[in-house]
N, C-alpha and C positions, 0 to 999 in steps of 0.2 A: 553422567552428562549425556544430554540426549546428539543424536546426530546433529552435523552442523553443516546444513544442506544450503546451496547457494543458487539463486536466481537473477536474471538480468534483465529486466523489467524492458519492454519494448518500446516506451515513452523517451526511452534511453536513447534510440535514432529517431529521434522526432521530426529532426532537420531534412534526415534523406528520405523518411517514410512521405512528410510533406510537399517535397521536390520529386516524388514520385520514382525515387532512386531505390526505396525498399519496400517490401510487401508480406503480409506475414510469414509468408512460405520461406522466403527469402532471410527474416529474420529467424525460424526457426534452423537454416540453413550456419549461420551463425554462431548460433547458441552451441551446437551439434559440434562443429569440424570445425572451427576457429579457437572457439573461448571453451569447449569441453564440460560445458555446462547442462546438466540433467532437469532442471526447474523453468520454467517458460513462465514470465508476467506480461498479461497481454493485456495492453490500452486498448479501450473499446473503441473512442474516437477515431483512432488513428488507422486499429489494423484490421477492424469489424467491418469490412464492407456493405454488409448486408446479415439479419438476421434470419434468413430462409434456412428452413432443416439440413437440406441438404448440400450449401454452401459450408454451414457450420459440421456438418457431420466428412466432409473433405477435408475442413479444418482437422479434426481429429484425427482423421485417417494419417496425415501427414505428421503429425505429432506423434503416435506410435509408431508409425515405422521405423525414426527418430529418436525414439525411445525416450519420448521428454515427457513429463506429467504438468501439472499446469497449475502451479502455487497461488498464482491468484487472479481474478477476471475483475481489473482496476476498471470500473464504469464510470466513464464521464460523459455528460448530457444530462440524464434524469437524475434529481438528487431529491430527499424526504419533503423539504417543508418549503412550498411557496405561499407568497400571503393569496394571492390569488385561486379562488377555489377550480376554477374550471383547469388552469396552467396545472393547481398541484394534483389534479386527477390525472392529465396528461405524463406528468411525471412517474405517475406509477404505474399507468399503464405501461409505459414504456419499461419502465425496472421489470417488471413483472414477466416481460420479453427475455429481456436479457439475463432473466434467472433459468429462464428455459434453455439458453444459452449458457450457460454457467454447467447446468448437468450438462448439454450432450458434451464438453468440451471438458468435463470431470475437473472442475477448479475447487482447490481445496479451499479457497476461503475466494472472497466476494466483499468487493468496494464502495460502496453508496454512499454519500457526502451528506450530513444535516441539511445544507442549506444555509438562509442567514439571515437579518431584522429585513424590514424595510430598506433602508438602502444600503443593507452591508454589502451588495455585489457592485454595487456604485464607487463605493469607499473601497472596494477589496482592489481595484486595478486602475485606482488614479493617484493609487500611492500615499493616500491621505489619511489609510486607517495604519495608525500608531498601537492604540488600548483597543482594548476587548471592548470597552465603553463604545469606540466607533461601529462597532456591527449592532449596537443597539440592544438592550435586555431580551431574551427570549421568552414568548408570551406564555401563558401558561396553555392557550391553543396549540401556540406550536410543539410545546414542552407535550403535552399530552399525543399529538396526532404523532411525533418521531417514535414514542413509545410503543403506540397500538401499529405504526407499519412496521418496525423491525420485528415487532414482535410476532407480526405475521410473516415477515420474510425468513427469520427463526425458524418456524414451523415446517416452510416452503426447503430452506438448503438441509435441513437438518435430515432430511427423507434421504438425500445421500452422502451423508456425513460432513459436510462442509461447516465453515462458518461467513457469520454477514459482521461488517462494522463500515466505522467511519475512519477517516485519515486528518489526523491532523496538518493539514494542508492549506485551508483555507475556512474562514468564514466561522461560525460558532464552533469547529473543530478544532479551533486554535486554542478554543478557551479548557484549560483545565476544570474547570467547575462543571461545567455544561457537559460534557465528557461522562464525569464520576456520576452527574444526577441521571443521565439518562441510564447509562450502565449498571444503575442500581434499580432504577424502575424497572427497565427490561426482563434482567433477570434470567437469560436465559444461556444455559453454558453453547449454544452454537451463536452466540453472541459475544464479537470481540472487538480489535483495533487494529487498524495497521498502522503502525509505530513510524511515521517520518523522523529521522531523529533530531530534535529538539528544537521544533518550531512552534516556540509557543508564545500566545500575547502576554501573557503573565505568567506566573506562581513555575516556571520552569523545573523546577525543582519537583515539584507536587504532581506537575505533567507527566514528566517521566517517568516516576516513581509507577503511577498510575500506569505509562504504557507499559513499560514492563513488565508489570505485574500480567498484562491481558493481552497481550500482543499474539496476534494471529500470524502477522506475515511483517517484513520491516519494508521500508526504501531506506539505504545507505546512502546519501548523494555525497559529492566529492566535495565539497566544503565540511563535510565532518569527518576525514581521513582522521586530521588531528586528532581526535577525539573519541571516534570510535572503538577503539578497545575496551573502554571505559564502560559502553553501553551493550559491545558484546559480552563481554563479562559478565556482568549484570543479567544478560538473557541467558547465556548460559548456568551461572548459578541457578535460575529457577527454572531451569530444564524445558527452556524452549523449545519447542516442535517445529515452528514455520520454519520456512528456508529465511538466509539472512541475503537480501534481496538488493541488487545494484540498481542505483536508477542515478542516469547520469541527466545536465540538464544544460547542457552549453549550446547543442545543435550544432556545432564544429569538430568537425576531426574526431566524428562519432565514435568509429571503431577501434580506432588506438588510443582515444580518451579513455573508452572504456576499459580497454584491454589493462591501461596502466590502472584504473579502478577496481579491477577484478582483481590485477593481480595484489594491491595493496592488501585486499581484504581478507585473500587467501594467508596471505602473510600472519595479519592479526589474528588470524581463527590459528592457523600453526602455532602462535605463540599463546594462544588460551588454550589448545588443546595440551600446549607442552607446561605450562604453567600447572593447568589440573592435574595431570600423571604425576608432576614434582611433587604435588600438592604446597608449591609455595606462589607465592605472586613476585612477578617481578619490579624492584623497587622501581624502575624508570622504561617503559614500553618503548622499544624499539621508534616506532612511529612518534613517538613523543619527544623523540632525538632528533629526528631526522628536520620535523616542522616545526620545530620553534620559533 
C-alpha cells in the first residue's frame, strides 16, 4: 500500500481568504503549526495574487522553509473549451501562464475544468441543471480541441513529472461518459483526474469506478465523512500515490470545521492502514457508526 499523504486544499478558507482575514502565506502558516500537515492545495483564484516570477518564486521560498511540497495547483478562471473562439484563446493563454506557475511552485498535479455546451454555465448556477442532458451534448469540435490541449498541456507538466486533469465539479466533468471518452483519446499517462468524491450527473457508480482507477489528487468534502472510507479503500487497494486532499466548503468557522475534517480523515486512513496490516476488512467502519 502506497503512502497515505494528506492535504488541505486552501479553497477550504475561502470565507477569510475573501474577507481578506487570510493570505497564502498565512495559509501555509496553518497547514505547518496548526493542522501538521506536509501537502499544500493552492486555489489559484483565491490565493494567486499575481502571476509575476518573482512573486511566485517568494511563494516557494515560503513553502520550503515550511517544509510543505505542493500536491496540487487547482486553477480556476481559464478552463479548455469555450464556444467562442477569441474567449477560448484567451483561456489558454492564460493556462499556459499558470502552468509556468505550476513548475516554479513544483505542483505535482495540475487542475483545468473542460468547460460546458452552450448554456451549461447558465444552468450550472441557477440551480436548474438536474441531467447531464441540461449542459447539453458535447460537440465533436469541442470533443476534439479538449483532446489536442490536454494533450499539449501533457507534454508541457510532463518536463517536470507532474500531471494535468479535470475535476469532476462542475459542468461536462460531472458526466461519466465525457470523462472515460476524453481520457481514452488523450492517452497520455501525465494525464489524469482529480477525484471530488461522488459528484456525479449520472452513472455514479461507473464515475467512480472510473475516478479511482486514474485519480491524481482527491477533494474530501465534509458531506462525504459518511462514506469516505468506502472510497479510501478503494484508493488505497489500487495503490494510490496522490495525497488524500481536505477541501472544506461551508466558509464558517473555517479552522475548526476544518480541524474536525482533518481530523475525521486521519481517523479513517488509521483504520485502512489498520484493516490492511490485519489483512481483514472491517464488518462495520467506525464512521459508519458514528453517522447514521
Amino acid at each position: 500500500m502506497a503512502d497515505m499523504n494528506i492535504s488541505v486544499a486552501s479553497y477550504s478558507f475561502h470565507g477569510m481568504i475573501n474577507a481578506g482575514e487570510m493570505d497564502v502565506f498565512s495559509y501555509f502558516d496553518l497547514l505547518k503549526y496548526r493542522y501538521h500537515v506536509d501537502w499544500a492545495d493552492i486555489w489559484t483564484e483565491g490565493c494567486l495574487k499575481s502571476l509575476d516570477e518573482d512573486y511566485l518564486k517568494k511563494i516557494r521560498r515560503a513553502m520550503d522553509e515550511r517544509e510543505l511540497k505542493l500536491a496540487n495547483l487547482c486553477v480556476d478562471g481559464p478552463y479548455v473549451w469555450c464556444k467562442d473562439p477569441e474567449e477560448r484563446a484567451a483561456h489558454k493563454a492564460s493556462m499556459l501562464e499558470y502552468l509556468k506557475a505550476a513548475e516554479i511552485l513544483g505542483a505535482k498535479t495540475v487542475r483545468i475544468d473542460f468547460g460546458f455546451g452552450d448554456d451549461g454555465i447558465k444552468n450550472a448556477f441557477n440551480g436548474k441543471a438536474k441531467t447531464a442532458e441540461d449542459y447539453y451534448t458535447m460537440t465533436d469540435e469541442a470533443f476534439e480541441y479538449l483532446v489536442d490541449t490536454y494533450k499539449e498541456y501533457c507534454g508541457i507538466v510532463s518536463a517536470w513529472g507532474a500531471k494535468i486533469g479535470p475535476e469532476n465539479h462542475w459542468g461536462w466533468d460531472r458526466v461519466p461518459a465525457y470523462l472515460m471518452k476524453v481520457h481514452e483519446a488523450v492517452n497520455d499517462p501525465a494525464y489524469g483526474h482529480l477525484y471530488h468524491l461522488r459528484n456525479f450527473f449520472d452513472n455514479a457508480e461507473e464515475g467512480e469506478a472510473f475516478c479511482i482507477k486514474n485519480a491524481m489528487h482527491t477533494h474530501i468534502h465534509a458531506n462525504s465523512v459518511p462514506y469516505a472510507i468506502d472510497v479510501v479503500r478503494k484508493l488505497a487497494a489500487g495503490n494510490y500515490t496522490g495525497t488524500y486532499g481536505i477541501e472544506h466548503h461551508s466558509g464558517k468557522l473555517e479552522p475548526v470545521r476544518v480541524e474536525w475534517q482533518l481530523a475525521s480523515l486521519r481517523e479513517i486512513i488509521a483504520e485502512v492502514q489498520e484493516e490492511n496490516a490485519g489483512g481483514e476488512t472491517a464488518p462495520e467502519a467506525f464512521m459508519n457508526k458514528i453517522y447514521k
